[in-house]
C-alpha positions as CSV (number, residue, x, y, z in Angstrom):
1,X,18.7,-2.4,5.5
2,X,17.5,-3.1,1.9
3,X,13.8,-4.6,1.6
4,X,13.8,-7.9,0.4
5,X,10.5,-9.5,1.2
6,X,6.7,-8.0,0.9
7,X,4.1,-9.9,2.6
8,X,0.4,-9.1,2.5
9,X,-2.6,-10.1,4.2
10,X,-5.5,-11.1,2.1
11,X,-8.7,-10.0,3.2
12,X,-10.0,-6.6,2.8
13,X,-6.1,-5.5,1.8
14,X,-6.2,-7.7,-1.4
15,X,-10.0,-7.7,-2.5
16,X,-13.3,-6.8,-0.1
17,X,-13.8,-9.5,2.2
18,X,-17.4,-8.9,3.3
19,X,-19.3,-10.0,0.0
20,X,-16.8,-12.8,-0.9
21,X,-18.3,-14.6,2.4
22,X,-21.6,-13.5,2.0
23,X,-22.2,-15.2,-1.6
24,X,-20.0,-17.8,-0.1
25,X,-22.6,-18.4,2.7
26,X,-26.0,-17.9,0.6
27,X,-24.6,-21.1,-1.7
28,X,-23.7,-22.6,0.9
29,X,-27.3,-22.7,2.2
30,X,-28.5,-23.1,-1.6
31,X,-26.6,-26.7,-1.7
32,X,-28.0,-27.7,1.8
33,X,-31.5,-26.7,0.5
34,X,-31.1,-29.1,-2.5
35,X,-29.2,-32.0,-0.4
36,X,-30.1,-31.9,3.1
37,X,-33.4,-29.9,2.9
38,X,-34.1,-31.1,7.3
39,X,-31.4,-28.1,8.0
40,X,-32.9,-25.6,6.2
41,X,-36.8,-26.1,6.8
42,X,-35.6,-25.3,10.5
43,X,-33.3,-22.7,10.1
44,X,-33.0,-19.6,8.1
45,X,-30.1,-18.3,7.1
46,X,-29.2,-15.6,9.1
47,X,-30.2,-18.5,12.0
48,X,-27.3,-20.8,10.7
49,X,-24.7,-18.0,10.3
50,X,-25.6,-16.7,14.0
51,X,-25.7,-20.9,15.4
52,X,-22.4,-21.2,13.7
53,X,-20.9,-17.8,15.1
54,X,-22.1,-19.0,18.3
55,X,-19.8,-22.7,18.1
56,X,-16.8,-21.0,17.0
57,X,-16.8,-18.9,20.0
58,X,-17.1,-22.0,22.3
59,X,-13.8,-22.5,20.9
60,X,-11.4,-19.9,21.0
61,X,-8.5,-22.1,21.0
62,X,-9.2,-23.3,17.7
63,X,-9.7,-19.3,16.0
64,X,-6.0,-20.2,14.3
65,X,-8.0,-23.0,12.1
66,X,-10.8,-21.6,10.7
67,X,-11.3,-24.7,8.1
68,X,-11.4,-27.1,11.1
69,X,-13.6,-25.4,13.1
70,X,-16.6,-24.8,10.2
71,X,-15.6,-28.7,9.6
72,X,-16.4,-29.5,13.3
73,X,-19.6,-27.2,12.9
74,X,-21.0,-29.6,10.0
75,X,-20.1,-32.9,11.6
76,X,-22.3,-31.5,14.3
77,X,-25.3,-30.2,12.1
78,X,-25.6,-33.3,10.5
79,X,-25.5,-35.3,13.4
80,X,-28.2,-32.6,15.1
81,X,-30.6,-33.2,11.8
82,X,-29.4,-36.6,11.5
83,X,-27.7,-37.0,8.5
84,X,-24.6,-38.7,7.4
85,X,-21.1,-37.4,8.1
86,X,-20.4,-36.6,4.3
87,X,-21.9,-33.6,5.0
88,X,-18.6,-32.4,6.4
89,X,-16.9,-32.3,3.4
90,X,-18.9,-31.9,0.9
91,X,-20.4,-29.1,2.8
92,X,-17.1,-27.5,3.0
93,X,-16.1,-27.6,-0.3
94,X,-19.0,-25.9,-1.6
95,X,-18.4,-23.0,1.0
96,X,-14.5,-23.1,0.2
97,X,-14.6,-22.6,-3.3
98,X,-17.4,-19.9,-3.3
99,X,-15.0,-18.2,-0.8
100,X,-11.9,-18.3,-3.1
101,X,-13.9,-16.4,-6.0
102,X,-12.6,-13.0,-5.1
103,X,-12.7,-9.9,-7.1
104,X,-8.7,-7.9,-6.2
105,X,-9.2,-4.4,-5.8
106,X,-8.7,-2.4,-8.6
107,X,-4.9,-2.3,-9.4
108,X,-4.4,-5.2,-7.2
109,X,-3.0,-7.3,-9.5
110,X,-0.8,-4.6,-11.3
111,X,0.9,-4.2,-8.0
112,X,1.8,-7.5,-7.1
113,X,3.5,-8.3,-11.1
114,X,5.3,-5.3,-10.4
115,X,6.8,-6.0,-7.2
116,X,7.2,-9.7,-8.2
117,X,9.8,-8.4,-10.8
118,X,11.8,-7.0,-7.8
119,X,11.4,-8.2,-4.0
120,X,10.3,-11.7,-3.0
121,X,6.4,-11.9,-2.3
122,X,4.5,-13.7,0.4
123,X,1.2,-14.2,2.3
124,X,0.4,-14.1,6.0
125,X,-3.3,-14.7,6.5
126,X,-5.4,-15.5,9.1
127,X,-8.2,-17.2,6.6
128,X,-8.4,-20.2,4.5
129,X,-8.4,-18.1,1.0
130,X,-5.7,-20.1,-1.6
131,X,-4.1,-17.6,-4.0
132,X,-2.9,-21.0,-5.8
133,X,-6.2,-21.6,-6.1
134,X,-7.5,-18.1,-6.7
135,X,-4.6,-18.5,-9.5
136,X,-2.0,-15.8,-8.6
137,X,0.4,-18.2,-6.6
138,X,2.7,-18.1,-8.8
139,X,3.5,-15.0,-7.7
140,X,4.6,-15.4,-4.3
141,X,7.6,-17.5,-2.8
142,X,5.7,-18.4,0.3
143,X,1.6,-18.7,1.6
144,X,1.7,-18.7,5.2
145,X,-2.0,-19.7,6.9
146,X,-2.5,-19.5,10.7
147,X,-4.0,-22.8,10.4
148,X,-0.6,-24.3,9.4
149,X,1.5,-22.0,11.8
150,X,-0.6,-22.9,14.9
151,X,-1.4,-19.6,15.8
152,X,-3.0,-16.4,14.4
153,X,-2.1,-13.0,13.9
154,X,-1.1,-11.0,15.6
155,X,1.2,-13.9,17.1
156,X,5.0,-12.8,16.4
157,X,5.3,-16.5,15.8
158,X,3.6,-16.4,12.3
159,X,5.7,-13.7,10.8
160,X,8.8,-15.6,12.6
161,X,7.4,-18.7,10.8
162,X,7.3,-16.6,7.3
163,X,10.6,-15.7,6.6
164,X,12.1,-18.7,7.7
165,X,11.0,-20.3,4.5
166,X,12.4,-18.1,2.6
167,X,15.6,-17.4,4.8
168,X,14.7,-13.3,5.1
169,X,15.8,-11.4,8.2
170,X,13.0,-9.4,10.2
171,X,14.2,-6.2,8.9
172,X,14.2,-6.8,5.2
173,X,10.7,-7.5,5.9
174,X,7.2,-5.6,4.8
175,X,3.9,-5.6,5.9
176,X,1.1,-5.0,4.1
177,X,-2.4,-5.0,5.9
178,X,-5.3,-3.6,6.9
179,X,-5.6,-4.4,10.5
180,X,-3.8,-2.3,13.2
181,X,-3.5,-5.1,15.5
182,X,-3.6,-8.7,13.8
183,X,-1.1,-7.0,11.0
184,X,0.3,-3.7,12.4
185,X,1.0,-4.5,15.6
186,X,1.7,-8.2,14.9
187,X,4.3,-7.6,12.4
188,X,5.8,-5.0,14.1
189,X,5.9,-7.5,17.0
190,X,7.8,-9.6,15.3
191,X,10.6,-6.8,14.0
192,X,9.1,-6.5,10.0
193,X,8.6,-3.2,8.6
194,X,4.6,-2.2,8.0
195,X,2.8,-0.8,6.0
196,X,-1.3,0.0,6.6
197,X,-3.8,-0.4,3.7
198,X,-6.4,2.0,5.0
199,X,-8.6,2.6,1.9
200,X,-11.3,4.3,4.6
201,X,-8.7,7.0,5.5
202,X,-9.3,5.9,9.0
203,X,-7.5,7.6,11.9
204,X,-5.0,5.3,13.6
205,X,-6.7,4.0,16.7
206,X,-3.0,3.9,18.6
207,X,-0.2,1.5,19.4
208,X,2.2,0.9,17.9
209,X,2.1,2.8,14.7
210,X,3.0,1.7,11.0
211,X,5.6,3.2,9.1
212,X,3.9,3.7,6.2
213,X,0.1,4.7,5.2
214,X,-1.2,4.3,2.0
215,X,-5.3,4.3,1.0
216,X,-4.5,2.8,-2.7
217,X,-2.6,0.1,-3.2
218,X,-0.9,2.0,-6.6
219,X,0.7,3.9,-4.0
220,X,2.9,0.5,-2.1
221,X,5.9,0.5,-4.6
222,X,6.5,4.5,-3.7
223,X,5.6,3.9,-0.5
224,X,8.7,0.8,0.2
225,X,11.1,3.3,-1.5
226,X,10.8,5.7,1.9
227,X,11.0,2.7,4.4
């Protein structure tokens, strides 16, 4: 059946993940130096990244919403250093917009005008990264978070979710992403053709296997023409 619908996963398949959350982190900690100096004269910040990990995995039920669990996190570092609750948002906002200033991987955004001309573009992502607000939105019919689907990848649900708004069936469905089992496996889960961004020319560590590799994203339009 014809492809009508390319979805991609965001993080480390559109741009590098790693140093958009660590600049994201050290101005985070910059702020609460200025603004609520208690936090920082006790903790480092590799000490607040590692007391923040270590909330997050009291609360594995709440991994689909990353925004409301680093929101629960402040409410309860101000209250431990006694400072107000504004902290919460304020705090978050300075992390959240440091985290949508992404550099795309080179070619990225040729890609995505190119297909845009011809299939129907959308975003699956575990994360709380905004392409409206990173300013490419306009190029996909759909932005589908865990947070609002209630579960995360690799949960069938959230591709089921997906084309639902945009009235796609499973099989005219792509996959792009660089996890084998959050997007591989998930999507496959759910009945969507996949395709794995594996820039590192890893080997496949098994499962269920995608039916398309590429390591360059200049090499997606060839590789949908073979699916």
């Amino acid at each position: 059946m014809t492809i009508r619908c390319i979805a991609f996963d965001l993080d480390d398949t559109l741009w590098a993940c790693k140093p958009v959350i660590e600049r994201a982190e050290q101005r985070f900690y910059a702020w609460l130096e200025n603004h609520y100096p208690r936090i920082t004269e006790r903790h480092t910040p590799a000490e607040l990244i590692r007391k923040r990990i270590n909330y997050m995995q009291q609360y594995p039920e709440l991994h689909y919403n990353l925004t409301r669990l680093r929101k629960d996190w402040l409410a309860e570092l101000a209250d431990e250093h006694q400072y107000p609750p504004t902290l919460v948002e304020a705090g978050f906002e300075v992390f959240w917009l440091a985290r949508n200033e992404v550099s795309f991987f080179d070619g990225a955004l040729n890609v995505l005008q190119s297909l845009a001309g011809r299939y129907q573009l959308g975003v699956i992502s575990n994360g709380n990264a905004s392409v409206h607000h990173i300013g490419v939105g306009h190029l996909f019919q759909f932005a589908h978070s865990a947070a609002e689907a209630g579960v995360a990848k690799p949960h069938p649900e959230i591709f089921r979710q997906a084309l639902a708004k945009v009235n796609i069936l499973p099989e005219q469905a792509v996959y792009v992403g660089d996890d084998p089992v959050r997007d591989i496996q998930g999507a496959a889960d759910a009945g969507w053709r996949t395709v794995w961004f594996n820039p590192g020319r890893m080997e496949w560590p098994g499962g269920q296997e995608p039916d398309a590799i590429i390591d360059d994203l200049a090499q997606l339009e060839a590789a949908i023409t073979t699916l």
